[in-house]
C-alpha positions in Angstrom: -66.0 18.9 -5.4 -69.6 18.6 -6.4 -71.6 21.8 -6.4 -75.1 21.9 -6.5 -78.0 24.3 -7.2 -81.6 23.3 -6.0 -85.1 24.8 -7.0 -85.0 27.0 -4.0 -81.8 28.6 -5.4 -79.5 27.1 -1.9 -76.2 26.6 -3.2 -74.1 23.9 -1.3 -71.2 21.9 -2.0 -69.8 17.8 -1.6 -66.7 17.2 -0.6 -65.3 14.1 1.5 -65.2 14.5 4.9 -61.9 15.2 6.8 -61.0 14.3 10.2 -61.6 17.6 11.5 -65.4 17.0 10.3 -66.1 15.0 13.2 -66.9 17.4 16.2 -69.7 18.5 13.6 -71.2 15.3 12.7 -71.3 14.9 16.5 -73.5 17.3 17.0 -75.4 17.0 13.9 -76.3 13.7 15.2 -77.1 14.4 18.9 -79.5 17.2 17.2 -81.3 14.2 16.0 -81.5 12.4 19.4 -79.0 9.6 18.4 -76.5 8.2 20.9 -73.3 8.7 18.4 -70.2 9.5 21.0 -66.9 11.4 19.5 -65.4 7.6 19.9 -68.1 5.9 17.8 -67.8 8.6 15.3 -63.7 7.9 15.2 -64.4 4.2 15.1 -66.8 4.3 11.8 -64.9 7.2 10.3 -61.5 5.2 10.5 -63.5 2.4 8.6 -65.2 4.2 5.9 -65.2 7.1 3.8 -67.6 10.1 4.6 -69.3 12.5 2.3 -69.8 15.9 3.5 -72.4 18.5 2.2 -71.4 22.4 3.0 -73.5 25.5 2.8 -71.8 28.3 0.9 -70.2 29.7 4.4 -68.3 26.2 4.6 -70.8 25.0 7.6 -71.4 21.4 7.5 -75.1 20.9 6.7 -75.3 17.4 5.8 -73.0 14.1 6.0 -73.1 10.4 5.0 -70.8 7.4 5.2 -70.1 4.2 3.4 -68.3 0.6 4.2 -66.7 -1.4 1.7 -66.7 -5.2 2.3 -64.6 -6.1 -0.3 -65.1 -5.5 -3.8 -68.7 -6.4 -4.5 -70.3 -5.1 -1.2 -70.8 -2.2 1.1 -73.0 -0.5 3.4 -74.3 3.1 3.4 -75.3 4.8 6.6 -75.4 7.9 9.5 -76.9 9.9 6.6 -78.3 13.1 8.1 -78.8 16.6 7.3 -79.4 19.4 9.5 -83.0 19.8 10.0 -82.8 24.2 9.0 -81.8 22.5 5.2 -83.9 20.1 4.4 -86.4 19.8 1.1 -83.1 21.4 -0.7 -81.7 18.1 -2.4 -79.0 17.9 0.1 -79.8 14.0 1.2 -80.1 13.3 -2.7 -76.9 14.6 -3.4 -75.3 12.6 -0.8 -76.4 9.4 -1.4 -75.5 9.6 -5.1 -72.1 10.8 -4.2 -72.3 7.1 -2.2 -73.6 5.3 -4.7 -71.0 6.8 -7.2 -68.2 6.0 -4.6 -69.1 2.5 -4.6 -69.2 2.0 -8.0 -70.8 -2.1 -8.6 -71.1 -3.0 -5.1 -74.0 -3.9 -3.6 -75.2 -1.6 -0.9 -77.4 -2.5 2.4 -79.1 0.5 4.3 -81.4 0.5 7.1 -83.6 3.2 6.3 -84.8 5.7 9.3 -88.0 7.6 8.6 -86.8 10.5 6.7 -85.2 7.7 4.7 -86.9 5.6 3.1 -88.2 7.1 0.4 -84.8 9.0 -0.5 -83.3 4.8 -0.7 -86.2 3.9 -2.8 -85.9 6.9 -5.3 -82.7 5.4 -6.4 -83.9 1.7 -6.4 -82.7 0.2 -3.1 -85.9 -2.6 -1.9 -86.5 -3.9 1.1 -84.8 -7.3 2.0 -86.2 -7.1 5.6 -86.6 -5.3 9.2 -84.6 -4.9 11.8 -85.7 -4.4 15.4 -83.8 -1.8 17.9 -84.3 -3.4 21.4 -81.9 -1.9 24.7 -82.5 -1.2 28.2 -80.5 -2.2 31.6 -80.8 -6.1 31.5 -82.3 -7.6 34.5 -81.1 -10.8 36.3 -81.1 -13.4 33.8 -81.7 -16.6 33.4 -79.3 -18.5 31.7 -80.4 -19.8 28.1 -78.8 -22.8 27.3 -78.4 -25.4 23.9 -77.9 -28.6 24.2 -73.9 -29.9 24.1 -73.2 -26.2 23.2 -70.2 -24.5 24.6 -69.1 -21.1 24.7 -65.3 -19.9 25.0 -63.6 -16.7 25.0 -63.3 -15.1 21.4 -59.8 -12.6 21.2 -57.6 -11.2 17.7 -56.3 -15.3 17.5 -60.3 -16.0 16.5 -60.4 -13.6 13.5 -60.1 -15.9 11.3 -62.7 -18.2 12.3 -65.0 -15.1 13.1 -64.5 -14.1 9.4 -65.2 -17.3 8.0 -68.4 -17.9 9.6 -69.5 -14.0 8.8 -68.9 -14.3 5.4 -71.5 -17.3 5.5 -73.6 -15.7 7.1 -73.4 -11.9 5.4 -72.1 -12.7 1.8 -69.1 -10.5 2.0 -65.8 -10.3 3.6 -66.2 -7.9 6.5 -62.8 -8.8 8.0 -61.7 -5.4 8.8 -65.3 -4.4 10.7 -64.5 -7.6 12.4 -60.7 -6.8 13.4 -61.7 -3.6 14.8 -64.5 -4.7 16.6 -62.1 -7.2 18.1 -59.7 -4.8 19.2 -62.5 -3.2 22.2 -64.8 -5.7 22.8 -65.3 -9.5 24.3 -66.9 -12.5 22.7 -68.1 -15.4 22.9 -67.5 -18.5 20.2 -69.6 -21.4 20.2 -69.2 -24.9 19.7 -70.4 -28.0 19.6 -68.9 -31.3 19.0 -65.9 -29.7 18.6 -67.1 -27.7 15.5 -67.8 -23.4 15.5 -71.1 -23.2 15.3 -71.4 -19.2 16.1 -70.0 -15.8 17.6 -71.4 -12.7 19.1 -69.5 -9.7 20.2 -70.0 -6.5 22.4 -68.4 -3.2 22.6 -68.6 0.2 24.7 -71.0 2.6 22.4 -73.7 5.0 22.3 -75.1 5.0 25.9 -73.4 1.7 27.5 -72.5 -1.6 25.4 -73.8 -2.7 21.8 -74.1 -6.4 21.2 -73.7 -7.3 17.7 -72.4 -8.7 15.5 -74.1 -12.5 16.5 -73.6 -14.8 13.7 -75.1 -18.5 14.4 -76.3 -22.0 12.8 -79.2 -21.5 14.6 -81.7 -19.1 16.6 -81.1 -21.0 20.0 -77.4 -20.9 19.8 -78.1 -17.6 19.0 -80.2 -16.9 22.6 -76.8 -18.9 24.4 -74.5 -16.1 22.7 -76.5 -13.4 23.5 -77.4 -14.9 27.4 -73.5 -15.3 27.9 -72.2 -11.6 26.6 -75.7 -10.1 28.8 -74.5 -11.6 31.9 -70.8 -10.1 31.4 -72.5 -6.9 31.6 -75.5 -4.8 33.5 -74.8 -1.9 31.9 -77.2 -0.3 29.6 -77.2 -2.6 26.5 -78.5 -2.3 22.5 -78.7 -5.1 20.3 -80.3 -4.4 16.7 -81.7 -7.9 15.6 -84.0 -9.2 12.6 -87.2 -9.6 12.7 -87.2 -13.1 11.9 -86.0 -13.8 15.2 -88.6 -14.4 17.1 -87.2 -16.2 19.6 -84.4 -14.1 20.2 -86.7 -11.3 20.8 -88.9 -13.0 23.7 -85.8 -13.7 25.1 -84.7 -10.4 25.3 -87.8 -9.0 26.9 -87.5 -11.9 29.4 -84.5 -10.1 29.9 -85.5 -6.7 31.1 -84.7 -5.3 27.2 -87.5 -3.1 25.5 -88.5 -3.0 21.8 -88.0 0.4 21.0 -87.8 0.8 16.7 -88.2 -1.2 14.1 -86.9 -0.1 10.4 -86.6 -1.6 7.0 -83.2 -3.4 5.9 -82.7 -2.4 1.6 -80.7 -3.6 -0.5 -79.0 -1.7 -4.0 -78.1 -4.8 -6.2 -78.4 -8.8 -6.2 -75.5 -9.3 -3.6 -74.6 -10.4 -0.1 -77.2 -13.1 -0.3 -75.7 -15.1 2.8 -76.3 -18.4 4.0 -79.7 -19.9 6.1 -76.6 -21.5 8.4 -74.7 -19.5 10.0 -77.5 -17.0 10.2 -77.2 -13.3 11.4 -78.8 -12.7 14.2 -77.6 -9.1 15.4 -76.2 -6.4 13.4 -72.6 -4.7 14.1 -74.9 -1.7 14.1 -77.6 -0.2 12.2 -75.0 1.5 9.9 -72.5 -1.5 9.8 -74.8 -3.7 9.3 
């Protein structure tokens, strides 16, 4: 354990987080208006580690998590402290107990308001933005490439899902990918035979996520996304760059609403991934 004294004399401690840290980090996220269910904190939990920050009584006052993608990349995330704390170092102190934990990799993070400078302070840059659109989709119409065809994606895909990922990302996010796999549908695509592209959606936050879509090109992306929107009229998120333009008209077309845009950053030279496959939706904000 890490303890801390800050210039206002509030003592707290790091620790990793346990299991039994969850109900917590529940409600320290619902405090801040995001839609983080029990089951989506299980699901990210079981795939990273968690850094917990406790005030002298033991009461959790702060959290973060990391992903590691093999040995040269991660991604840092859901860092939050409660809002009665803050301007005591806590957010600080967790990130460099992230940073620390990860050790060479090279680390994405979107960064939220309260963010952004706290990333930059320890020499993440921005690599990009990231655009938050969701909604209830409307009836669609079908987007369409030409000679493109979409089939089921299941647990036998993996592999093919992690090869083009890896392309696309520049790391090996296989185990994100398996779980993933394990509660959602998907969609490959292929033309001439050849996988050109994926997408996926799961149950999370306030309905389905879409993400991650992985293609050679921004209108096989649109087909992905049109086929996993029409499997669904739920309430739907998809995080998405802002280089796709396209992508995003199409998702207004579809009833969807811009409602955030953030900066992507980047600690270190890696996960530089490929023009084609491209990414063109994020697991999640967190995931990446």
């Amino acid at each position: 354990m890490l303890k801390s004294t800050t210039q206002q004399s509030m003592e707290f401690t790091i620790r990793q987080m346990k299991p039994e840290d969850r109900d917590t980090a529940v409600r320290l996220t619902q405090a801040e208006g995001w839609p983080h269910r029990r089951e989506d904190w299980d699901f990210h939990c079981l795939l990273g580690r968690g850094w917990i920050a406790a005030g002298p009584d033991g009461e959790m006052i702060g959290i973060v998590l990391w992903w590691s993608y093999g040995s040269a990349a991660g991604a840092a995330g859901l860092l939050v402290v409660d809002r009665r704390y803050r301007g005591n170092g806590i957010g600080r102190r967790l990130m460099q107990a992230v940073i620390d934990d990860a050790g060479s990799r090279t680390l994405k993070s979107v960064g939220t308001r309260s963010g952004i400078s706290l990333l930059g302070n320890f020499g993440f840059q921005k690599i990009g933005s990231v655009q938050q659109w969701q909604g209830i989709p409307s009836p669609l119409v079908v987007e369409e490439s030409a000679d493109v065809i979409l089939r089921k994606a299941d647990l036998t895909s993996l592999p093919l899902l992690c090869e083009l990922d890896e392309l696309a990302i520049g790391a090996d996010r296989r185990e994100l990918l398996a779980s993933i796999l394990g509660q959602s549908d998907g969609l490959v695509a292929e033309k001439n035979g050849q996988p050109i592209g994926f997408g996926l959606i799961r149950p999370a936050g306030r309905g389905m996520v879409i993400g991650p879509v992985i293609a050679s090109d921004e209108s096989v992306a649109k087909t992905l996304v049109s086929g996993l929107l029409t499997n669904d009229a739920s309430f739907t998120r998809i995080d998405i760059p802002a280089y796709a333009n396209g992508l995003a008209d199409y998702l207004q077309k579809s009833g969807l609403i811009l409602v955030d845009q953030a900066p992507v950053l980047r600690l270190g030279d890696g996960m530089n991934g490929n023009q084609s496959p491209r990414s063109f939706a994020m697991a999640s904000q967190s995931l990446g």
